[in-house]
Structure formats: C-alpha cells, structure tokens
MARKEKE-299057 format. One record per residue: residue number from 1; residue in one letter; x, y, z of N, C-alpha, C, O in turn. Coordinates in pm, whole numbers, plus 32768, in hexadecimal, padded with zeros to 4 digits. Example, Ala and Ser with C-alpha at 12.3 -4.5 7.8 and 13.67 -1.06 7.14 Angstrom:
+-----+-----+------+------+------+------+------+------+------+------+------+------+------+------+
!   n ! res !  n_x !  n_y !  n_z ! ca_x ! ca_y ! ca_z !  c_x !  c_y !  c_z !  o_x !  o_y !  o_z !
+-----+-----+------+------+------+------+------+------+------+------+------+------+------+------+
!   1 !   a ! 8527 ! 7DC7 ! 830C ! 84CE ! 7E3E ! 830C ! 8528 ! 7EB6 ! 830C ! 8590 ! 7EB4 ! 834E !
!   2 !   s ! 8505 ! 7F1F ! 82C4 ! 8557 ! 7F96 ! 82CA ! 850A ! 8003 ! 8313 ! 853D ! 8072 ! 8324 !
+-----+-----+------+------+------+------+------+------+------+------+------+------+------+------+
% end
This chain:
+-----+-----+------+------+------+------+------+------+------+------+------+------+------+------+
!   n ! res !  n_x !  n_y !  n_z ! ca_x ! ca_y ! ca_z !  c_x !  c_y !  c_z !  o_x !  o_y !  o_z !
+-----+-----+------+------+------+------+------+------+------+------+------+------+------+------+
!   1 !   x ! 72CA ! 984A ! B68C ! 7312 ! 98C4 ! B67D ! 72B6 ! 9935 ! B652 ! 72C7 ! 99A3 ! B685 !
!   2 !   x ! 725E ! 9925 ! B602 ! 71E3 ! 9951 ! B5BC ! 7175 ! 99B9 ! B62C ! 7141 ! 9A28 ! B626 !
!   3 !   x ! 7179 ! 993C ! B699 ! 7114 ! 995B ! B71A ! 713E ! 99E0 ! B791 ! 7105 ! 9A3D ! B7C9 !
!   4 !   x ! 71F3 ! 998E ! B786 ! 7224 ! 9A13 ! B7B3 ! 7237 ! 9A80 ! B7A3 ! 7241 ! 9ADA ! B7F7 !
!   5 !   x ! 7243 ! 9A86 ! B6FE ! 7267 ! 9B25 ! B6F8 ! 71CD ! 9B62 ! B6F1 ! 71BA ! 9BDA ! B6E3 !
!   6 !   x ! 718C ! 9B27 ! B6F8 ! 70E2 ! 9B5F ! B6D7 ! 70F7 ! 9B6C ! B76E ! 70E6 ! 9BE5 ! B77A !
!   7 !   x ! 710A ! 9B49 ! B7CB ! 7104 ! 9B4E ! B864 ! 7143 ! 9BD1 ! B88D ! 7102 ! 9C0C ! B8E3 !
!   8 !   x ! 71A2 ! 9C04 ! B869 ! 720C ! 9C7C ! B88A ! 71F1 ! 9CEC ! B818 ! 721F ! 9D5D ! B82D !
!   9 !   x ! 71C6 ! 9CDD ! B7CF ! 7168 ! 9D39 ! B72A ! 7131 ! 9DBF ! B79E ! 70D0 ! 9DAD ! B7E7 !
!  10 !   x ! 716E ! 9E24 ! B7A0 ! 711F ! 9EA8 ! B7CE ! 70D2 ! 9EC7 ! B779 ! 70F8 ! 9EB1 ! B706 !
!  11 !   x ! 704D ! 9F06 ! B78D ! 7012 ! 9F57 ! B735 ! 6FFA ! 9FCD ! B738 ! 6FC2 ! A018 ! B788 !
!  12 !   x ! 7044 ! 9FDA ! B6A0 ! 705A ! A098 ! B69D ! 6FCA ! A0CA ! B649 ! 6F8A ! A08B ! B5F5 !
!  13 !   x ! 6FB0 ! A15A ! B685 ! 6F72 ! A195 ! B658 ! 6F7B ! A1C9 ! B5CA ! 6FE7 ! A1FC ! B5AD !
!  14 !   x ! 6F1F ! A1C6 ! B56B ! 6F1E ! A1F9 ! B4E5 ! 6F0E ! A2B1 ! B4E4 ! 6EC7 ! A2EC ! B535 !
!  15 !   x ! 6F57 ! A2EE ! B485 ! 6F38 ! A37A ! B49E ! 6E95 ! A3AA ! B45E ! 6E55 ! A38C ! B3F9 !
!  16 !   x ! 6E85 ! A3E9 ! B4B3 ! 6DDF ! A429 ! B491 ! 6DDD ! A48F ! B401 ! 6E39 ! A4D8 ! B3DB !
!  17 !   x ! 6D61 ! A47D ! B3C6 ! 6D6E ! A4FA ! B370 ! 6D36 ! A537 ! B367 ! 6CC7 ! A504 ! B35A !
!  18 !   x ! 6D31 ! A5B3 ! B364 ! 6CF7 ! A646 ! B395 ! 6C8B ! A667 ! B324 ! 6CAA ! A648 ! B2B1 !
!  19 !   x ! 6C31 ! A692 ! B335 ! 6B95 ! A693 ! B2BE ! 6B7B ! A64C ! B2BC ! 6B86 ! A5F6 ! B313 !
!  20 !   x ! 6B32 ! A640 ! B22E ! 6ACE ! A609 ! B1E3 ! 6B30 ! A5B6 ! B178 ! 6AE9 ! A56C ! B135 !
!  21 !   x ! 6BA3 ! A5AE ! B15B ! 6BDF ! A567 ! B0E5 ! 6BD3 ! A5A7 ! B068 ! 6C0F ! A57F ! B004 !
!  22 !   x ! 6B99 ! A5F2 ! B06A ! 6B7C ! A64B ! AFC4 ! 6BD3 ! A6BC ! AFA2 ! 6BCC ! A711 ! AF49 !
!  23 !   x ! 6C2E ! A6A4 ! B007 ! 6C81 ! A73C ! AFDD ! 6CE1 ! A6ED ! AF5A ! 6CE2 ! A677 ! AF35 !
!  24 !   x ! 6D29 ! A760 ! AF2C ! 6D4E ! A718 ! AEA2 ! 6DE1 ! A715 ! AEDB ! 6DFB ! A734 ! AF4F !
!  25 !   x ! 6E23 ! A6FA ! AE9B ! 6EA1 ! A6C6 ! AEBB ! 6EF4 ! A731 ! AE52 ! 6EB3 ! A758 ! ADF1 !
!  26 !   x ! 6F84 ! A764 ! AE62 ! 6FB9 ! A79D ! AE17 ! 6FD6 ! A751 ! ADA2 ! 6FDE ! A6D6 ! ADA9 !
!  27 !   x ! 6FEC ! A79E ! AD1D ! 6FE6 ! A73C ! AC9A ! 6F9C ! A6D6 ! AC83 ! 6FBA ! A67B ! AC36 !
!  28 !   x ! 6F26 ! A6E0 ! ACCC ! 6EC5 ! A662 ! AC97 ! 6E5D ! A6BD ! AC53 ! 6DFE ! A690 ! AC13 !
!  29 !   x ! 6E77 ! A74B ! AC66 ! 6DCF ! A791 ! ABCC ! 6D93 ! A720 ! AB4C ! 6D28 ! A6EE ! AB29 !
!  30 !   x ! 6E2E ! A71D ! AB20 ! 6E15 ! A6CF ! AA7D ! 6DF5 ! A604 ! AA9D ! 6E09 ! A5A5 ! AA51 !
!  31 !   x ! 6DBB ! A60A ! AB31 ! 6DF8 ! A58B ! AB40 ! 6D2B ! A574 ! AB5B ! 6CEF ! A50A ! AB47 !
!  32 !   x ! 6CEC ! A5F3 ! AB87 ! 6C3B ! A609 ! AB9C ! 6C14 ! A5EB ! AB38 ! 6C4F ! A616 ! AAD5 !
!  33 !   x ! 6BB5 ! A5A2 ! AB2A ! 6B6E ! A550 ! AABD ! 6AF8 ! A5CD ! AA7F ! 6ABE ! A5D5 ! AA13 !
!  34 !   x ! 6AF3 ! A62D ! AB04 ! 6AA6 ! A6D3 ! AAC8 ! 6AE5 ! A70D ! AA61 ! 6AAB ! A737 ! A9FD !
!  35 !   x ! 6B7B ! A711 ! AA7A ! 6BD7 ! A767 ! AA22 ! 6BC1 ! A760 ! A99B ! 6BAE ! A7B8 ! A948 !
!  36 !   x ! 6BC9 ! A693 ! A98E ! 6BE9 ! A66E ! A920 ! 6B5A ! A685 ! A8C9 ! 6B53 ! A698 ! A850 !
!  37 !   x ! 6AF2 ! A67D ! A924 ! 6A60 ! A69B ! A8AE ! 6A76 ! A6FC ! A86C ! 6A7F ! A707 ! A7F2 !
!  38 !   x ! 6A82 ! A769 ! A8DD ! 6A97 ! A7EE ! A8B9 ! 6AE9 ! A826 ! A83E ! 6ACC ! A876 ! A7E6 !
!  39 !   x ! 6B58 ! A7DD ! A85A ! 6BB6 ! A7F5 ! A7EF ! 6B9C ! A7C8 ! A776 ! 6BC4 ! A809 ! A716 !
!  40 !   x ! 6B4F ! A745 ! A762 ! 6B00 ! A719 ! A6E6 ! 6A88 ! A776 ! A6B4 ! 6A6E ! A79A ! A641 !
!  41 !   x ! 6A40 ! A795 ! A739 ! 69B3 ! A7D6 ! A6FD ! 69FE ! A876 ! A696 ! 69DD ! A88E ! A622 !
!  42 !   x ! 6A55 ! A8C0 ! A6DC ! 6A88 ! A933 ! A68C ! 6AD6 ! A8CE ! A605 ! 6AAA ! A8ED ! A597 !
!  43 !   x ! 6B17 ! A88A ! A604 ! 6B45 ! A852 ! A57B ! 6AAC ! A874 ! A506 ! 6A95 ! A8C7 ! A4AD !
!  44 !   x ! 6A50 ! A7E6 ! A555 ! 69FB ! A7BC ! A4E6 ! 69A7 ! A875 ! A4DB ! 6978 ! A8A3 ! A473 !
!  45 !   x ! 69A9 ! A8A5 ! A533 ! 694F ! A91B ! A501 ! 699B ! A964 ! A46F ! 696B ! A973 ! A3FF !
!  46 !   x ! 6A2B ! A98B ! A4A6 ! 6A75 ! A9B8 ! A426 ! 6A5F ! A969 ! A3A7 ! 6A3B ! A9AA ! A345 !
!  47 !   x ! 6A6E ! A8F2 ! A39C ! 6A5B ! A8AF ! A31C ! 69D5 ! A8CC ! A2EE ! 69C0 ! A90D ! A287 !
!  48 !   x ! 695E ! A892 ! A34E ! 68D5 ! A8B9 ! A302 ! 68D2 ! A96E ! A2B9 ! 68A4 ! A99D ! A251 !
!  49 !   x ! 6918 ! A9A4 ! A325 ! 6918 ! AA27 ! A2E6 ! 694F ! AA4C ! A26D ! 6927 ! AAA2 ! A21F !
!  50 !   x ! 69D7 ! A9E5 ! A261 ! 6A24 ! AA19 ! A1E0 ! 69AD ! A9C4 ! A173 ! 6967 ! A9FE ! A120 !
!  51 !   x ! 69AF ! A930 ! A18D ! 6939 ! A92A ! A117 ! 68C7 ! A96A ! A10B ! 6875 ! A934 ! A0C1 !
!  52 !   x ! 68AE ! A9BE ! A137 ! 6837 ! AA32 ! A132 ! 6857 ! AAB4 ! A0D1 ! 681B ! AAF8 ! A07E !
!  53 !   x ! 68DD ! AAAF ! A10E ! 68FB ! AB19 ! A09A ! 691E ! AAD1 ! A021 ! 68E3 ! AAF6 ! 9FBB !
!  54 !   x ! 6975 ! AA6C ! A016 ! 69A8 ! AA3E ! 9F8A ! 6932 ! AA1D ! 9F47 ! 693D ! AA34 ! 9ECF !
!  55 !   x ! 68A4 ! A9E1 ! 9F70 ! 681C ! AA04 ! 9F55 ! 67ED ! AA72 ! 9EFE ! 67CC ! AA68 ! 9E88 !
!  56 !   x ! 67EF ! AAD4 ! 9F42 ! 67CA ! AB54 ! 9F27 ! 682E ! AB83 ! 9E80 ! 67FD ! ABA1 ! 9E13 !
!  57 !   x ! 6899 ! AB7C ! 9E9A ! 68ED ! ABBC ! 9E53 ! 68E4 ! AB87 ! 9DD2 ! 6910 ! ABC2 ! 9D6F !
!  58 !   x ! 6880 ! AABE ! 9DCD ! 6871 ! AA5F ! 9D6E ! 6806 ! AA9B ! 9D3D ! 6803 ! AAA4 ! 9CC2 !
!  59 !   x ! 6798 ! AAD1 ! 9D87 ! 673C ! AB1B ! 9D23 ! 6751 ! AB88 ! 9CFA ! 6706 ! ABB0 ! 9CA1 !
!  60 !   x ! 679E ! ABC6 ! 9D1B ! 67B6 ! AC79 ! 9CF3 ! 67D9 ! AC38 ! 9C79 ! 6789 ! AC4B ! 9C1D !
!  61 !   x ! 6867 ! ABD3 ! 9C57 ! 68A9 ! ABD5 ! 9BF9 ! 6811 ! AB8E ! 9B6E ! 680F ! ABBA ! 9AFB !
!  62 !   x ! 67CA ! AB44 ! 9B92 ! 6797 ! AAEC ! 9B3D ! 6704 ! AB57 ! 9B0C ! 66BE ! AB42 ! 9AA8 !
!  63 !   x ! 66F5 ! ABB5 ! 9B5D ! 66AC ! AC14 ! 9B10 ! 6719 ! AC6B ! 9ACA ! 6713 ! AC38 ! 9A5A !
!  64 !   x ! 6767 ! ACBA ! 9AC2 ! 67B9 ! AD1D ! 9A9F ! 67CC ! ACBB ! 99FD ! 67A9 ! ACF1 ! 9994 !
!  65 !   x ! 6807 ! AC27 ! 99FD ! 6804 ! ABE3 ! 99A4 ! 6795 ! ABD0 ! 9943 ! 67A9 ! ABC8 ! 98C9 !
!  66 !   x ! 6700 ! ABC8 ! 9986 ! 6681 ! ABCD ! 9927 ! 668C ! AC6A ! 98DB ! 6676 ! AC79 ! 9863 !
!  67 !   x ! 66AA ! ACC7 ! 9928 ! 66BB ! AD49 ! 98B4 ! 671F ! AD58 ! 988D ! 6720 ! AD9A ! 9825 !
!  68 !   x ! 6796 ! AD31 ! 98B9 ! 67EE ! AD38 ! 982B ! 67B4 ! ACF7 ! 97B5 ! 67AE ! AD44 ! 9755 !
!  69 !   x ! 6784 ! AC77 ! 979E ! 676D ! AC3B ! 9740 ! 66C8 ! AC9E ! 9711 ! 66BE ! ACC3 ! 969C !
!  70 !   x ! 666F ! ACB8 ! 9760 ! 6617 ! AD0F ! 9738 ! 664A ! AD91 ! 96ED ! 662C ! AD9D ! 9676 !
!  71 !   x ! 667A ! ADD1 ! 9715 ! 66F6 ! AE5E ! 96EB ! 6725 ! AE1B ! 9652 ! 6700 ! AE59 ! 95EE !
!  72 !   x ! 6763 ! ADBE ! 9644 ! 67D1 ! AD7C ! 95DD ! 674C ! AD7E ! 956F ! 675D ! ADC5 ! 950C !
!  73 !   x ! 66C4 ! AD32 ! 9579 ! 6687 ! ACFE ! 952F ! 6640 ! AD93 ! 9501 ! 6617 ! AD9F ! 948E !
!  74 !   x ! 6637 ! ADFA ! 955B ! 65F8 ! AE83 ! 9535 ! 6648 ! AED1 ! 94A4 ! 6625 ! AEF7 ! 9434 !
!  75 !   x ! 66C1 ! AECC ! 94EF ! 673C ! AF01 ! 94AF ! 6743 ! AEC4 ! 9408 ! 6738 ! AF09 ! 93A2 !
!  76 !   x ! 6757 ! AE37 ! 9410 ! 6720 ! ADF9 ! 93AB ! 66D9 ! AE25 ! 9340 ! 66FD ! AE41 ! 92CE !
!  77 !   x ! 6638 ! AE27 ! 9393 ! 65CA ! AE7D ! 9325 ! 6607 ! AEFC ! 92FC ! 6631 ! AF16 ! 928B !
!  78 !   x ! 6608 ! AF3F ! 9359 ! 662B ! AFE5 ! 9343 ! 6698 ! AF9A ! 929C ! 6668 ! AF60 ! 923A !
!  79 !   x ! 66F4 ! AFAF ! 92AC ! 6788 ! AF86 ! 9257 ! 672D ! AF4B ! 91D9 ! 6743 ! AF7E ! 916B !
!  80 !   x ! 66D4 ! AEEF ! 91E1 ! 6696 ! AEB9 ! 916A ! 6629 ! AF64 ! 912C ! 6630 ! AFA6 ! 90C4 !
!  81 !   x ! 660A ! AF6A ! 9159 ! 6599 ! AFF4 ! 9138 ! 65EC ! B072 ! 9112 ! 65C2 ! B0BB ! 90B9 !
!  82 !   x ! 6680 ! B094 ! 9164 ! 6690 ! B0ED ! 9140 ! 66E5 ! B0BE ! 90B2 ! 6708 ! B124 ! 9076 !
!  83 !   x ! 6701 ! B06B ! 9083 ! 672D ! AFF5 ! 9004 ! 66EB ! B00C ! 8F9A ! 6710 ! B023 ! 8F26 !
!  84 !   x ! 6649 ! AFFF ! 8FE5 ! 65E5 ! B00A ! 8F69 ! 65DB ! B088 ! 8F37 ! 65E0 ! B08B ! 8EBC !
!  85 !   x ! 65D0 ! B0D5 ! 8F5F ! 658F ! B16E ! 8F8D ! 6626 ! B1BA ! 8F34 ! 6614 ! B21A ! 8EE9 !
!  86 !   x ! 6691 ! B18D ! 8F45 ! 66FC ! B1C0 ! 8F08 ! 66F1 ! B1B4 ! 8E64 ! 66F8 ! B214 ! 8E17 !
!  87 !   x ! 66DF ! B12C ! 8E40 ! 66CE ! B10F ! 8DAB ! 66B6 ! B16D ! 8D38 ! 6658 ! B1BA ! 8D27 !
!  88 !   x ! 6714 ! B158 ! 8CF6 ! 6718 ! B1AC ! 8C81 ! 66A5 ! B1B4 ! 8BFF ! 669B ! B20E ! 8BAB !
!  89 !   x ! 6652 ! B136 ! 8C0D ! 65AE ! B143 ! 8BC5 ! 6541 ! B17F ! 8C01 ! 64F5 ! B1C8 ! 8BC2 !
!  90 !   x ! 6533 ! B163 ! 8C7F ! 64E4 ! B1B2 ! 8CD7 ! 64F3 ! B236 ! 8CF8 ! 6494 ! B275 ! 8D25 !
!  91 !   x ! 658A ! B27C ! 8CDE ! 6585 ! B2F4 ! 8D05 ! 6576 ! B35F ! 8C6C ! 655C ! B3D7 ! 8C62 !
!  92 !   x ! 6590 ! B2FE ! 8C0A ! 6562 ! B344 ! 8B68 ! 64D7 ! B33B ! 8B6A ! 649D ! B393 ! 8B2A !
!  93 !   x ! 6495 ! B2EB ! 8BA2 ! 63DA ! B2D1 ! 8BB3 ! 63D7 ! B333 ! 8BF4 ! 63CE ! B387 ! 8B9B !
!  94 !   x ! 63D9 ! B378 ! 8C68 ! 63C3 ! B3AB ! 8CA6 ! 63C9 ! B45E ! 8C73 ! 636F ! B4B1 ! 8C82 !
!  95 !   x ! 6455 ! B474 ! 8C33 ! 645D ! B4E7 ! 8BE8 ! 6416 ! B4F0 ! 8B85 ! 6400 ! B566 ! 8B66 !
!  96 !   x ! 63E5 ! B4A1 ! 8B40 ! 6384 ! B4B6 ! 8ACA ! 62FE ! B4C8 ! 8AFB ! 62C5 ! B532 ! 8AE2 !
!  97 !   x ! 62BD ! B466 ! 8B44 ! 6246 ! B473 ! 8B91 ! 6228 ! B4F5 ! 8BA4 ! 61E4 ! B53D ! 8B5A !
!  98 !   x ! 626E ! B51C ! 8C2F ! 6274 ! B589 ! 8C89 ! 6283 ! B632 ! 8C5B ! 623F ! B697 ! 8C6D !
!  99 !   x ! 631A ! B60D ! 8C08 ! 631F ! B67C ! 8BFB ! 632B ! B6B2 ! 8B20 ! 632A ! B720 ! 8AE9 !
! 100 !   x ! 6333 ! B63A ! 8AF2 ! 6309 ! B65E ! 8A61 ! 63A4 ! B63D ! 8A39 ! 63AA ! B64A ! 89BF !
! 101 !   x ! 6408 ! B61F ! 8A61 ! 648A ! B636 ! 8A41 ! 64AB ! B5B8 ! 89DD ! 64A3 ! B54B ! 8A15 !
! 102 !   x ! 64CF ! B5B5 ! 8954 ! 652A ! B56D ! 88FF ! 658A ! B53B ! 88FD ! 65A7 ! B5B0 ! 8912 !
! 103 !   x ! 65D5 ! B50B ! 88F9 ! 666E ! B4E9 ! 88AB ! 6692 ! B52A ! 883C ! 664E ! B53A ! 87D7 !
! 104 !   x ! 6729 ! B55C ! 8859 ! 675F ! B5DA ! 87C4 ! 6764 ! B5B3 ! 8764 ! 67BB ! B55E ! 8774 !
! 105 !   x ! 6743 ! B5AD ! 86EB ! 6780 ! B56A ! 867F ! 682A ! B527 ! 8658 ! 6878 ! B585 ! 8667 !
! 106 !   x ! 685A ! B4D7 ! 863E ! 68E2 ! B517 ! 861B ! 692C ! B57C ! 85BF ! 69A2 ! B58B ! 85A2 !
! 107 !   x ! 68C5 ! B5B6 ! 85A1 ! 6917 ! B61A ! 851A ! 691C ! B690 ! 857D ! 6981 ! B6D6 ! 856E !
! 108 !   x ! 68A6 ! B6C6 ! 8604 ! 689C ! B724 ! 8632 ! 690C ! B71F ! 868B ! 690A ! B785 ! 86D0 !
! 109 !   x ! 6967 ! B6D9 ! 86A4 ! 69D4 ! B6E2 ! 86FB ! 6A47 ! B70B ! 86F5 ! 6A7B ! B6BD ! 86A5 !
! 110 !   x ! 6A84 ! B743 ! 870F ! 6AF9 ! B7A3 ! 8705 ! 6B49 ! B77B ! 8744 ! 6B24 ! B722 ! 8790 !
! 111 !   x ! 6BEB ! B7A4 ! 874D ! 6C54 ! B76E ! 8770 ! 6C89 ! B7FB ! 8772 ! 6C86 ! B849 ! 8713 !
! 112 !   x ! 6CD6 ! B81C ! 8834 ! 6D48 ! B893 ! 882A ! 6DC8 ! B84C ! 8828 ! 6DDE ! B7EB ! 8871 !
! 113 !   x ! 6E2B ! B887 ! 87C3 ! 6ECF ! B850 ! 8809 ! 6EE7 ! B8C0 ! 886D ! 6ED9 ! B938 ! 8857 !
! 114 !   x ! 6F17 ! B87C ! 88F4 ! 6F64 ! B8D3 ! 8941 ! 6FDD ! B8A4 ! 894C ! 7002 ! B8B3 ! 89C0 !
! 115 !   x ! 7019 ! B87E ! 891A ! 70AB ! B843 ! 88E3 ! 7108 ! B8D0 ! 8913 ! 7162 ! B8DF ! 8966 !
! 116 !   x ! 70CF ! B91C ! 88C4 ! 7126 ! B9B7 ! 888A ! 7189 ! B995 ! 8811 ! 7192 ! B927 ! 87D9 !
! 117 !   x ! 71D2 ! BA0C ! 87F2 ! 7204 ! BA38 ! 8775 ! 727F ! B98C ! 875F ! 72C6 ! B97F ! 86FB !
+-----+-----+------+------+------+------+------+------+------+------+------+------+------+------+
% end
C-alpha cells in the first residue's frame, strides 16, 4: 500500500524566496541579536556613567568633609585664644603694664541714688 501511494505521490513545487533571506521580518527588530547588544551596550554605558558620577560626587563630599573638620578644629583655636585674651588677669596686666592704670581704692568710690524723692 506504502509502494503505491509513493507510485501516484505528485510532486509539488516548493515556493521560491525572493533575495538574500536577510530582510527582517515584521516584529522580529527585538527578536536581532544586533538590537539586543545594542540595547545592553546603551544600558551598561548609563550605569558606568552613573557610577562615575556617584564617584565624583564621593569625593566632592569626602573633601568638603576634611574641611569641615579642618574649619571646626580652626574655630576651636580661635574660641580658645579669644578665651585667653578675654581674661580678667591678663587684661589688669596689661592696663598696668601699658598704660600705668590701678585699681580704685574702696573708700574712693562713690555711690549715686537715682531712685528719686
């Protein structure tokens, strides 16, 4: 039965196809193995880029941080000196030294009432 129908079997022609085979097919873009590099290579560029900046922005911050604490430790001194420099023994040294000046007696001191009547 096998022999026969292979005996009476016409053979049809296959349809031809026109080019080269490389034309793309509708909705197959995302289906090109080009697309998909492509579409990775712009990903990974953005990321290297953003860690380039989040980079950048890690040293801006970690110097800006060395002078705050530089600034803080200045500020510091200053605040200690102008501390010293204020003192109430050093600035009686200084009037006597400099300019000859005493302390009043207490008897030389006087008292106004402005109370009134």
């Amino acid at each position: 039965m096998a022999t026969e129908a292979a005996r009476h079997a016409v053979a049809v022609p296959l349809p031809r196809r026109r080019g080269n085979g490389l034309r793309a097919k509708p909705g197959s873009v995302l289906r090109s193995g080009v697309t998909w590099i492509v579409l990775l290579a712009v990903l990974f560029a953005g990321l290297v880029a953003l860690n380039v900046a989040v980079l950048q922005l890690n040293v801006a911050i970690d110097r800006l941080s060395r002078e705050r604490a530089t600034l803080r430790a200045e500020t510091a001194s200053l605040s200690s000196r102008l501390s010293s420099n204020a003192a109430t023994p050093r600035i009686e040294g200084l009037a006597r030294g400099r300019l000859g000046l005493v302390p009043a007696p207490p008897e030389a001191t006087t008292y106004i009432d402005l109370g009134g009547p």
